[in-house]
Residue frames relative to the residue before (quaternion, step in Angstrom):
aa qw qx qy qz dx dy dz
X 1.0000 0.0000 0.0000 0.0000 0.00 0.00 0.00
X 0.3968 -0.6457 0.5305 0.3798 3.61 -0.95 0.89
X 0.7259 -0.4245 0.4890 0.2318 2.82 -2.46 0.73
X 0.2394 -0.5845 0.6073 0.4818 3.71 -0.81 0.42
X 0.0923 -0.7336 0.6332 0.2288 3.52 -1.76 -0.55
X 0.5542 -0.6527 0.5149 0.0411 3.05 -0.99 1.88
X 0.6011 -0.6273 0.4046 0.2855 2.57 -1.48 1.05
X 0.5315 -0.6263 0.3510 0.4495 3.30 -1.23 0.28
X 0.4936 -0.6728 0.4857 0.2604 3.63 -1.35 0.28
X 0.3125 -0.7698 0.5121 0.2178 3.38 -0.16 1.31
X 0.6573 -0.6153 0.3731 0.2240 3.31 -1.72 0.92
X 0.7959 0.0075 0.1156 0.5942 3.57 0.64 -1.30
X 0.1171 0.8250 -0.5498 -0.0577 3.75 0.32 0.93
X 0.4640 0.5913 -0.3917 0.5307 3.81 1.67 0.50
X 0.8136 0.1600 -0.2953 0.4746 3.73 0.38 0.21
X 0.8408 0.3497 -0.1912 0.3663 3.30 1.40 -0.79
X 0.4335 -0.6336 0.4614 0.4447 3.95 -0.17 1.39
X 0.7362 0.3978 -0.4085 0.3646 3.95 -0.33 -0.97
X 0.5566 0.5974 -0.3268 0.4760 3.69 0.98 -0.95
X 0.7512 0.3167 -0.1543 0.5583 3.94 0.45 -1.35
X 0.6313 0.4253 -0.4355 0.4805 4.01 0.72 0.34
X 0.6346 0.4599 -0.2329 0.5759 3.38 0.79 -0.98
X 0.5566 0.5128 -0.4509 0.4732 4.33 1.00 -0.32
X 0.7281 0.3979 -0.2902 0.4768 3.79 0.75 -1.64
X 0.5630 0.5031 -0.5364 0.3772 3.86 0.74 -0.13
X 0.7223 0.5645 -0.2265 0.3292 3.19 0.58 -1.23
X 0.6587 0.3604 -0.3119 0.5822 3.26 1.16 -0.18
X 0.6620 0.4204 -0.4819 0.3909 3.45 0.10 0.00
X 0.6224 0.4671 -0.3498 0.5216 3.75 1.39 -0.48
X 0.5204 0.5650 -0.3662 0.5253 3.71 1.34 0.08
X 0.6245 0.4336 -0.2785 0.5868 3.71 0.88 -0.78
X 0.6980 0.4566 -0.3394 0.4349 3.46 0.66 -1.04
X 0.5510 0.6757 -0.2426 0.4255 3.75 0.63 -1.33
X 0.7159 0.5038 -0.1699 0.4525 3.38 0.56 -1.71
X 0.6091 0.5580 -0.2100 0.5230 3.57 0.86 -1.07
X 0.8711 0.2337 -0.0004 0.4320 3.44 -0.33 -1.25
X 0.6901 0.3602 -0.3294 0.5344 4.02 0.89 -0.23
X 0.6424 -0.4230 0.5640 0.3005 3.35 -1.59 0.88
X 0.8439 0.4380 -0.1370 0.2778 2.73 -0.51 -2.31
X 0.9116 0.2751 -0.1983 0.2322 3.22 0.86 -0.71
X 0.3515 0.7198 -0.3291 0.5001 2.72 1.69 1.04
X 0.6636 0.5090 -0.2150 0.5043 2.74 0.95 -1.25
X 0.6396 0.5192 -0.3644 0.4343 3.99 0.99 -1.08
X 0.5953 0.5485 -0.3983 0.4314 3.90 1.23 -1.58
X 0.6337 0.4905 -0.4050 0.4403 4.03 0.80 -1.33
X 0.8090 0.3527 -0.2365 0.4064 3.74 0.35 -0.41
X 0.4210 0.7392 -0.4649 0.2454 3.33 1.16 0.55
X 0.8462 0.1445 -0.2761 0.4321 3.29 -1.12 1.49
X 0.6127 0.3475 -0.4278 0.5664 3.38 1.62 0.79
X 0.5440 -0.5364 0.6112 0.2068 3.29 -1.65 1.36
X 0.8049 0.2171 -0.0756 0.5471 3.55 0.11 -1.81
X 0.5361 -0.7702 0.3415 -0.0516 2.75 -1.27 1.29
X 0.3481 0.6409 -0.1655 0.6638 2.53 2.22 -1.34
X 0.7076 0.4420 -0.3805 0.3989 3.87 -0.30 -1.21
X 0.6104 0.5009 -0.3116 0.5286 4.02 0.84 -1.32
X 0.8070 0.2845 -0.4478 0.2594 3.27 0.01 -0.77
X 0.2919 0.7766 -0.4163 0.3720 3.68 2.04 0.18
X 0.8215 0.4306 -0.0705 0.3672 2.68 0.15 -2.25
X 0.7727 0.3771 -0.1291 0.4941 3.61 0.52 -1.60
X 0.8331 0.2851 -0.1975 0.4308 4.04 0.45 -0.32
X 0.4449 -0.6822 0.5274 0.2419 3.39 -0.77 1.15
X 0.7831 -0.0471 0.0567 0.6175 4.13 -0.17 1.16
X 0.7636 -0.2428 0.3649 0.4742 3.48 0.29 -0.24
X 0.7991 0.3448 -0.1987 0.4507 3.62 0.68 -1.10
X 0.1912 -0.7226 0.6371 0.1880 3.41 -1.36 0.77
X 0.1927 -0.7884 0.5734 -0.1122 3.98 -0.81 0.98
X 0.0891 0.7976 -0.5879 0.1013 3.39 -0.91 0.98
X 0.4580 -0.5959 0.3756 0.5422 3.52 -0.81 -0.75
X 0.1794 0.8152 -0.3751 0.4031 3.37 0.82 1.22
X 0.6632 -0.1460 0.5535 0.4822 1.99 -0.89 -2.33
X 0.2983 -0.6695 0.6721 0.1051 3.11 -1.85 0.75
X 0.3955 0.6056 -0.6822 0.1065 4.06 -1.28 0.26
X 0.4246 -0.5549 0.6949 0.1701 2.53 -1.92 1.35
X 0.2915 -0.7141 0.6215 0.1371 4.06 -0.79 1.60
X 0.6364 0.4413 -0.3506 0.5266 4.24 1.06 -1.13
X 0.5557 0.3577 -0.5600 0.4997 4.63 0.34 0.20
X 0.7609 0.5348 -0.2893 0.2265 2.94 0.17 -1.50
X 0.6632 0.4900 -0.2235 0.5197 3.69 1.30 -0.82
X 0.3768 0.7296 -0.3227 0.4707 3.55 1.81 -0.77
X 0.8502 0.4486 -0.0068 0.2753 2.66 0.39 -1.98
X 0.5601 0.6028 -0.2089 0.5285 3.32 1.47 -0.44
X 0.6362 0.5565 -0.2631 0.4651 3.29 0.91 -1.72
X 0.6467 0.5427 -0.3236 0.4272 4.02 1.18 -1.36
X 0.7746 0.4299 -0.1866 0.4247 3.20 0.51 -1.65
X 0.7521 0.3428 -0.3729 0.4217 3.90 1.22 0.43
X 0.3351 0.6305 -0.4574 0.5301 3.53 1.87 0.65
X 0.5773 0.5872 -0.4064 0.3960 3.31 0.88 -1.60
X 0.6507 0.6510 -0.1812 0.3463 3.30 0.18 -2.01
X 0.7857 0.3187 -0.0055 0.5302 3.35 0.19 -1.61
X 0.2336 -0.7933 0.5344 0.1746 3.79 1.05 0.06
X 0.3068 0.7306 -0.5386 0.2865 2.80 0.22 1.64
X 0.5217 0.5258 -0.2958 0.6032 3.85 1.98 0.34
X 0.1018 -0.8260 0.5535 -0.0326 3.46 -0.85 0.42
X 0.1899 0.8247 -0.5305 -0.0478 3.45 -0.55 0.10
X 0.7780 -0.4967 0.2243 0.3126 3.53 -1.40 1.26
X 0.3563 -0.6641 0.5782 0.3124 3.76 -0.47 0.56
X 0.5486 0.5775 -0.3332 0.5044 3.99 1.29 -1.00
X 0.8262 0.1424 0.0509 0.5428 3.18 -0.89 -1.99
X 0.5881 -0.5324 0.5677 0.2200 3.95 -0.20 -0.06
X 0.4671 0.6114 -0.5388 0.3431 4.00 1.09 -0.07
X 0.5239 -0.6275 0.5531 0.1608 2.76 -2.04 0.38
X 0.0308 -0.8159 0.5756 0.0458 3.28 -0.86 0.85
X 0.2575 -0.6477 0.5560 0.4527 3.24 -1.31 -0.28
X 0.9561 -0.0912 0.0964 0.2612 3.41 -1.75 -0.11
X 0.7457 0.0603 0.1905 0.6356 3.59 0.85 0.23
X 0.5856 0.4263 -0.5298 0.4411 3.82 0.80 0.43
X 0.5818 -0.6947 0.3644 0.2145 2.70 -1.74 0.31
X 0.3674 -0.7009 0.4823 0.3756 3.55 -0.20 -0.03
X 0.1002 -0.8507 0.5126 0.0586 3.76 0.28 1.61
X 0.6494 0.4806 -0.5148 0.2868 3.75 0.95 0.12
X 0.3963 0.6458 -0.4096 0.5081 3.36 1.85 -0.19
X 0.7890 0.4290 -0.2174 0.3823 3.73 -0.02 -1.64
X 0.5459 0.6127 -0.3068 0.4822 3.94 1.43 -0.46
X 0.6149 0.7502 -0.0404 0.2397 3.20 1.61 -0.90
X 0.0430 -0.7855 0.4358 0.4373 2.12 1.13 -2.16
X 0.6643 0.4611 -0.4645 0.3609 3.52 1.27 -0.16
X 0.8716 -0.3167 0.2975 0.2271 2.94 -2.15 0.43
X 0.0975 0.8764 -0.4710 -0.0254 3.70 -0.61 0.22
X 0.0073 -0.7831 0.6212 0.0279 3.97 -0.91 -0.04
X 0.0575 -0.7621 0.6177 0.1853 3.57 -0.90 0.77
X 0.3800 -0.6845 0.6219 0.0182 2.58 -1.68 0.98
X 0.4321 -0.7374 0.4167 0.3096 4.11 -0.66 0.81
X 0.1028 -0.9275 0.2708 0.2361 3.20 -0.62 0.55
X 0.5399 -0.7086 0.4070 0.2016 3.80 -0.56 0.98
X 0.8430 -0.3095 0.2064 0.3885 3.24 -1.69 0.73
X 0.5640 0.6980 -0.2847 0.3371 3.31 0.94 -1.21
X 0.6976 0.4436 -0.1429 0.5441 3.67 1.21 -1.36
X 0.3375 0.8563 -0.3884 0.0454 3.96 0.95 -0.46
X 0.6602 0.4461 -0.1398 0.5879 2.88 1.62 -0.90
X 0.5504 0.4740 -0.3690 0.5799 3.66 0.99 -0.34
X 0.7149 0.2537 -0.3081 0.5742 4.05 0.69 -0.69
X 0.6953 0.4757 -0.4812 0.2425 3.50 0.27 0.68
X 0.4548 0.5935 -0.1973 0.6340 3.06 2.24 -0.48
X 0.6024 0.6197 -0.1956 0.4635 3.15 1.28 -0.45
X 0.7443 0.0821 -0.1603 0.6431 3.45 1.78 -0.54
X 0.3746 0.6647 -0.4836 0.4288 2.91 0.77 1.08
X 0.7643 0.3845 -0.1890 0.4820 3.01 1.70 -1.15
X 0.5284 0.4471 -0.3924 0.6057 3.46 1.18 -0.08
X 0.0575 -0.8317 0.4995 0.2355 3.87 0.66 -0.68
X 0.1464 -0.8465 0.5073 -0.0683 2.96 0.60 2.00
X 0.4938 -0.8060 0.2796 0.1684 2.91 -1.18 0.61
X 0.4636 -0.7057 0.3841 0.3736 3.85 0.11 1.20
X 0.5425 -0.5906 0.5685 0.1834 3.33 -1.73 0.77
X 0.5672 -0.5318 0.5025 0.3781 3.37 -1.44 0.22
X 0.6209 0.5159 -0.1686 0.5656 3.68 1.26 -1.14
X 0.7235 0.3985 -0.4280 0.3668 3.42 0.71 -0.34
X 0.5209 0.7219 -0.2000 0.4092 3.33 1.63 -0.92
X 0.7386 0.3700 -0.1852 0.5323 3.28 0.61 -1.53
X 0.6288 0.6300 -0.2237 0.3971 3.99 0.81 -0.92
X 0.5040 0.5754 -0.2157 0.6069 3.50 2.14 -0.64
X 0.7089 0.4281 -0.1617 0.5368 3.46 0.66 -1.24
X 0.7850 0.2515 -0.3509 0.4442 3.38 0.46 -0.28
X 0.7267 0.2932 -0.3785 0.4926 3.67 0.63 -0.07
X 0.9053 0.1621 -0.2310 0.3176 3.52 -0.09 -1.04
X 0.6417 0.4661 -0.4089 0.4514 3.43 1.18 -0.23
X 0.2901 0.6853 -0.4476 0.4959 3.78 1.42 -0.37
X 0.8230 0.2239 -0.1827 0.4891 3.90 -0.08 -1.29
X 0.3718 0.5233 -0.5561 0.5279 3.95 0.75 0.05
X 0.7522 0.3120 -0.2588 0.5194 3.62 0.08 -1.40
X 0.6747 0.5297 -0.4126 0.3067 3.70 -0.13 -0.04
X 0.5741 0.5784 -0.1250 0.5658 3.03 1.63 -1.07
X 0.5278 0.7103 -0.2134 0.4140 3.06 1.10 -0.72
X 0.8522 0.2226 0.1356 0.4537 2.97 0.39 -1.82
X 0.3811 0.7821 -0.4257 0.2487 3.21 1.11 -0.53
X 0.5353 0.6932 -0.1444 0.4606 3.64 1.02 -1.51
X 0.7796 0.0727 0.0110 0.6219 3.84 0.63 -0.63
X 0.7453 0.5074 -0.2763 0.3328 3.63 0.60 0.23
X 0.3604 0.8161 -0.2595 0.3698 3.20 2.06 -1.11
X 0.8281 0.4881 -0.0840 0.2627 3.16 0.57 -1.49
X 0.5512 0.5611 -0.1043 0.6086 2.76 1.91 -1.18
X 0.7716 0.3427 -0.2578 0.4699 3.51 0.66 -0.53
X 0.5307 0.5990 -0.3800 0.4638 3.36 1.20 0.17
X 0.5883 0.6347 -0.0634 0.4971 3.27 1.34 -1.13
X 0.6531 0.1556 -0.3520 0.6521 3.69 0.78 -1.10
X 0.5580 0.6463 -0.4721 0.2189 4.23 -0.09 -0.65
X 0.7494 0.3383 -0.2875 0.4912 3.22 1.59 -1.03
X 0.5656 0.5159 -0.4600 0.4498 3.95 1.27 0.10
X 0.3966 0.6526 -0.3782 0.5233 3.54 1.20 -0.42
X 0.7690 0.4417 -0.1691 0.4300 3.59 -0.07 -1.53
X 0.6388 0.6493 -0.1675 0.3773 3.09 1.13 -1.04
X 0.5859 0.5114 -0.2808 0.5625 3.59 1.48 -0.84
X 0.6649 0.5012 -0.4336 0.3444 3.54 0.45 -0.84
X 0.6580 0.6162 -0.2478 0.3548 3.52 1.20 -0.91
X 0.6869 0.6250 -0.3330 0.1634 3.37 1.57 -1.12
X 0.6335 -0.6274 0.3280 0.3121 3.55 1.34 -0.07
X 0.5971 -0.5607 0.4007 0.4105 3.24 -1.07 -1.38
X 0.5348 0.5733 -0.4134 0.4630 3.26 1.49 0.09
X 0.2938 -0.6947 0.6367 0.1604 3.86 -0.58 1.34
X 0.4387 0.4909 -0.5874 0.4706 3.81 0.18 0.07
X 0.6638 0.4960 -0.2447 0.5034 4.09 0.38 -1.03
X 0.6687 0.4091 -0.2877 0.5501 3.71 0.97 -0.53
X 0.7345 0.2938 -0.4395 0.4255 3.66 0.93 -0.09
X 0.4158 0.7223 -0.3727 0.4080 3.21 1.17 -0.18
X 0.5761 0.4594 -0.3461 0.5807 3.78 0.91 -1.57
X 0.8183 0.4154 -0.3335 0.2159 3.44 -0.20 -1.20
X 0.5811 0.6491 -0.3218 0.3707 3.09 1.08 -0.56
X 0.5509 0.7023 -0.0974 0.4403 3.33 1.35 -1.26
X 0.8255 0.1991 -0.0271 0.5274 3.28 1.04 -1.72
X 0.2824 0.8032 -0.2633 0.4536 2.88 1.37 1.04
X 0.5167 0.5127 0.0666 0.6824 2.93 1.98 -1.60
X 0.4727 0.7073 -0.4834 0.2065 3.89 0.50 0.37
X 0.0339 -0.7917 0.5882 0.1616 3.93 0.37 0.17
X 0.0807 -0.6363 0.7278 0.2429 3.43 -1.75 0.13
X 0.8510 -0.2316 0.2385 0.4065 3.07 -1.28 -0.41
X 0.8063 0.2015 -0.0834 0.5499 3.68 1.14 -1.38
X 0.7524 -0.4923 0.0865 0.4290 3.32 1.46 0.98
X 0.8371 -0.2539 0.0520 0.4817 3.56 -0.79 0.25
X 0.2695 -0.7419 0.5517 0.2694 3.66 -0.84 0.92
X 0.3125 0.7132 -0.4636 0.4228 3.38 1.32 -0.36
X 0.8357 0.3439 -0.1659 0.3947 3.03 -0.08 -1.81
X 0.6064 0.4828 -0.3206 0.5443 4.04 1.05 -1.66
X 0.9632 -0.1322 -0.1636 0.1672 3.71 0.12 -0.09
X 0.2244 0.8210 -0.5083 0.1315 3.32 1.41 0.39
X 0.6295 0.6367 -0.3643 0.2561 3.71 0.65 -1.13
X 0.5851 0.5222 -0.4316 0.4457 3.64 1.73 -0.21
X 0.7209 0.0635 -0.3651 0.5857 3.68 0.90 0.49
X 0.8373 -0.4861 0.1673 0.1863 3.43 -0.02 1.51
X 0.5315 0.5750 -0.4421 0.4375 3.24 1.90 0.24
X 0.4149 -0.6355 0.6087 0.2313 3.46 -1.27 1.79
X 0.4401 -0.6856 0.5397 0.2123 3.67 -1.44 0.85
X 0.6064 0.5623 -0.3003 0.4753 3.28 1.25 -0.69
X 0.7353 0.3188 -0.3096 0.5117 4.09 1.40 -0.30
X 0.6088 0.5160 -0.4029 0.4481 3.33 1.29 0.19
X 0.4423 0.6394 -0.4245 0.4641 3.24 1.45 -0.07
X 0.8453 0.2838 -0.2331 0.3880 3.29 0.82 -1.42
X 0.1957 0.7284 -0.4653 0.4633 3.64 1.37 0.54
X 0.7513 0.4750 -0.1384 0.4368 3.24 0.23 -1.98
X 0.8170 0.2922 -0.1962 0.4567 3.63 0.29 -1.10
X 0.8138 0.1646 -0.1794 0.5276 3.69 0.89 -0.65
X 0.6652 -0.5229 0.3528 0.3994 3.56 0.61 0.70
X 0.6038 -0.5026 0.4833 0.3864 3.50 -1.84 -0.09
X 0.5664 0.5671 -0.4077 0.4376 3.89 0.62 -0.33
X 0.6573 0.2295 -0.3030 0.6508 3.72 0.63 -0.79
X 0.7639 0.3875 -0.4219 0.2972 3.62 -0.17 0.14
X 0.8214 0.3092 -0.1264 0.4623 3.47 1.04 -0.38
X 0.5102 -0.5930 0.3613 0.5074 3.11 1.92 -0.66
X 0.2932 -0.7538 0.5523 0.2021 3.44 -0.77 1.15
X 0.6424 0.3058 -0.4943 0.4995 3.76 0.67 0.92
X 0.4584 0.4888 -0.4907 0.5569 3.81 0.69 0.14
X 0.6870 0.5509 -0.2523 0.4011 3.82 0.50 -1.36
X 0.8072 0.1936 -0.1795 0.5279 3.58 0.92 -0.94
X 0.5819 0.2226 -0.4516 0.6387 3.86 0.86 0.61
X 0.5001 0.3008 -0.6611 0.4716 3.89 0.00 1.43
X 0.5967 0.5644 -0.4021 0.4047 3.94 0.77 -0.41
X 0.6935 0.5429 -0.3043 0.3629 3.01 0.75 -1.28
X 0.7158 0.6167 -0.2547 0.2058 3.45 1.01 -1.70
């Protein structure tokens, strides 16, 4: 699955008006993004781990991540995947005799100790739960692809479900300031206006402005003063009127 790709991260949104408009968009499509995309949730949860296997160590309690949210178990769900593409790919087997499981080409040594006859036979959806107990008991080892492919589809909608209830609103809200830029034209007087507006975004645990501008470089403490004393006392009212002009 492709990489999402983030917005870019503006250079100087503290000295430069296009730099500090193009920061408060970018976060609110970061808040927004986060919320509502699979992929990119799943990519932010795995930031700065290669192995996947290691994250689900470090970052999940057994397998399962839990808030006051949402609940998903990320180590079934990846389980589960890993079975239902052995199945697929006939790569599980099980004894035509005794009924063991095998993988791909093993033998069935309680049959061949025996001496009795045997034949494998592939096994199908039907067994899913028998081939998942099945790697449980070998405690095979999960894939990177199986891991990340959990998180974005089924544990993605745990968390949606989750949240939905306290978030709806908020994401209605930034979609239509969002929309709202595309419309503003060519008059920059309308661009300070937007910003000013989307400035004012609350979530649930308080200002995304504030919870996350700093990942593209916007200080909360100068967007604060943006917000309350305008762009002239914040940038200079001759920067302010030769950025209008330009």
């Amino acid at each position: 699955m492709e990489a999402y790709k983030w917005p870019e991260i503006p250079d100087n949104p503290q000295r430069d008006i296009d730099d500090f408009i193009a920061a408060v968009r970018a976060t609110l499509k970061y808040w927004l993004t986060l919320h509502t995309n699979g992929v990119a949730w799943a990519e932010e949860s795995f930031l700065d781990y290669n192995d996947l296997n290691q994250w689900l160590q470090d970052c999940t309690k057994d397998g399962v991540i839990e808030n006051d949210y949402f609940h998903t178990d990320v180590k079934a769900a990846a389980l589960e995947n890993m079975a239902r593409e052995a199945i697929e790919n006939n790569e599980i087997e099980l004894c035509s005799n005794c009924g063991a499981m095998l993988f791909d080409g093993e033998y069935c040594y309680n049959c061949e100790d025996e001496g009795q006859e045997w034949e494998s036979e592939n096994a199908t959806m039907e067994e899913l739960n028998d081939v998942l107990c099945f790697y449980e008991d070998t405690q095979a080892q999960l894939s990177d692809s199986h891991i990340y492919d959990a998180m974005v589809g089924p544990c993605f909608n745990d968390y949606r479900d989750g949240i939905k209830g306290v978030t709806g609103g908020i994401e209605d809200e930034i979609e239509e300031i969002l929309a709202a830029y595309e419309e503003l034209g060519d008059d920059r007087q309308n661009w300070v206006l937007w910003a000013l507006n989307a400035l004012g975004v609350w979530h649930v645990n308080g200002n995304i402005i504030e919870d996350y501008g700093d990942r593209f470089n916007l200080d909360y403490n100068f967007a604060v003063s943006v917000r309350d004393c305008g762009f002239a006392d914040s940038f200079g009212e001759d920067e302010l009127l030769e950025w209008l002009d330009s």
